[in-house]
N, C-alpha and C positions, 0 to 999 in steps of 0.2 A: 565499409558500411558505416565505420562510426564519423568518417572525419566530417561528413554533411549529406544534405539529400545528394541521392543519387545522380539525379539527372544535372546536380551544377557540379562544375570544372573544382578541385580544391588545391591546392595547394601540396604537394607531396613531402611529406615532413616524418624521420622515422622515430623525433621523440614523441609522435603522437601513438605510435604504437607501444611502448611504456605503459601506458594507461589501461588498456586491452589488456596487456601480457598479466599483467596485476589482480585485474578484474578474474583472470582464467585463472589465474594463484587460486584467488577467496574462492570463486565456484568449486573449483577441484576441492579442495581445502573442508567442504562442508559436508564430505562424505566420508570424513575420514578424521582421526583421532592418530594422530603421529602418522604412522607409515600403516594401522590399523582401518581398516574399511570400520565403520563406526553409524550404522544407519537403524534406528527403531522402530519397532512395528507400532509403536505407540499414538495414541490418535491426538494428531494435531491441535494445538487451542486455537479460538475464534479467531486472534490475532494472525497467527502464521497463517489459515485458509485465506483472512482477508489481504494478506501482503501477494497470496499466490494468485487468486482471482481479480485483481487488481492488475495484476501482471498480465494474467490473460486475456481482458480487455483491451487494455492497450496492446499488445502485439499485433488481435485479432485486425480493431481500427488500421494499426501501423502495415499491417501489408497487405492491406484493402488498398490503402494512399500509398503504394513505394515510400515509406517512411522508416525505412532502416535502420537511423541514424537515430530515432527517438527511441526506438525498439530495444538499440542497446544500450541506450543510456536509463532507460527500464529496467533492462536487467542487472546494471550493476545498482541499482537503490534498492529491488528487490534482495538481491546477494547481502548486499551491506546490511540491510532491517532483518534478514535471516540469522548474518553474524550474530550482530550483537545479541537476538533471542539464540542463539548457539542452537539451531533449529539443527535434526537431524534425524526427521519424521521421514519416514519412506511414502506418505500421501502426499507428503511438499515436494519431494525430492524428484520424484522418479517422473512425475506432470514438468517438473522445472526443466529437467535433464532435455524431455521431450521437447518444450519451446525453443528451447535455445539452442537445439540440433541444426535445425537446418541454419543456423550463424556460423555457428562453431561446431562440424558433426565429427570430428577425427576426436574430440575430446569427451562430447557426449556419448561418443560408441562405446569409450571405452569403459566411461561411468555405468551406460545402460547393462554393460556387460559385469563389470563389477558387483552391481546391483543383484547379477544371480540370471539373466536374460541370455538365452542363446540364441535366439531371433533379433534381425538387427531393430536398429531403433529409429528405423525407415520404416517398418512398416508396424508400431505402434500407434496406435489415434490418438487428434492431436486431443489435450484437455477439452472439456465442457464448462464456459463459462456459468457460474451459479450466485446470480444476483442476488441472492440472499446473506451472502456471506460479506457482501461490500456495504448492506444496510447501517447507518450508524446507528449505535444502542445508545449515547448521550448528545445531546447538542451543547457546544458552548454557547450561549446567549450572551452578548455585549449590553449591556446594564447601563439605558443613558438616563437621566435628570435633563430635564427639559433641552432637551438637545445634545448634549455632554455629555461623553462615557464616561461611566465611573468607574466601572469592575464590571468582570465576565462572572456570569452563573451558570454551572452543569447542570443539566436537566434530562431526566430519561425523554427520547425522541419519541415515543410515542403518546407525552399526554396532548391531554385537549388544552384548547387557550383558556379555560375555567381553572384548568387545575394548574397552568403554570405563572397564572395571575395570582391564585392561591400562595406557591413556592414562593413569587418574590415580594410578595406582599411581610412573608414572615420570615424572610433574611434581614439579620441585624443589621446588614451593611444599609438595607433599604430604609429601616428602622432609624436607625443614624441619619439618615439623610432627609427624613422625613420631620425631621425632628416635633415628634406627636401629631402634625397632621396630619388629614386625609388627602392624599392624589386628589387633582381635577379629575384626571383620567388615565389611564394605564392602556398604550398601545402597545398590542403584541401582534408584530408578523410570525407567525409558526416556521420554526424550523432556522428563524432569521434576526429578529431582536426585538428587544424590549425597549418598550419607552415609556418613561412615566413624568407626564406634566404634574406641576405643583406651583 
């Protein structure tokens, strides 16, 4: 499934399964603390739900389309952005174990089972995608002078165009650039960038 779409002819090649075997390392790996099962009831941050529902999206898409090959190359970005937060929430985990079953099910059985589950993990439902959690809370806005970026500004995603003409109006950088004049005019696409003629 991972070396391309499905329906074209690849190439059989067994260092490409290296890469898989690895991938099944980090996954197994995230439930566990040495040879210790190591999973918390603790409730997940915004970040880990939105790596997990990000995931779910894409799969859902991915085998709408027989797109297999995208689907696992999703899950190991997912696994790797799990690593590095050393994620080991049972809300991320036990939805993770669930997606990635029907790819790899000899290995999530074993997880679902570790987990404490004595029903197999065939007949768990699949996650619920929840759009809210993919929301972004800041935007980067790319900061041009009459056509030319200068610098990116964060901005919480949901002001209005008032109040994010406000914000760059009173960043030094823009200040600097201004050197004491006033803008001709200040376009702002929401969501997308800032321009400010002078």
């Amino acid at each position: 499934m991972f070396l391309g779409p499905l329906e074209q002819s690849k190439p059989w090649n067994t260092q490409g399964l290296s890469g898989v075997y690895g991938f099944l390392k980090k996954f197994y790996n995230l439930y566990f603390d040495g040879d210790a099962v190591s999973v918390s009831d603790d409730e997940p941050t915004k970040e880990e739900y939105k790596i997990l529902h990000t995931l779910i999206k894409k799969v859902f898409y991915d085998l709408e389309n027989f797109s297999f090959n995208t689907s696992v190359s999703s899950f190991m970005i997912a696994v790797n952005e799990l690593q590095k937060l050393r994620c080991n929430k049972r809300k991320i985990l036990e939805p993770l174990a669930i997606i990635i079953s029907p790819y790899a099910p000899h290995i999530c059985e074993e997880l679902w089972s570790v987990l404490g589950h004595s029903e197999s993990i065939e007949f768990a439902p699949f996650p619920k995608l929840d759009e809210n959690y993919l929301a972004e809370d800041e935007i980067d806005y790319p900061v041009s002078f009459n056509g030319k970026m200068r610098f990116k500004l964060s901005l919480p995603a949901d002001l209005e165009v008032k109040q994010i003409e406000e914000a760059i109006l009173k960043d030094e950088r823009t200040v600097k650039q201004l050197e004491g004049n006033s803008p001709k005019k200040v376009i702002i696409v929401p969501k997308k960038i800032i321009n400010i003629v002078i």
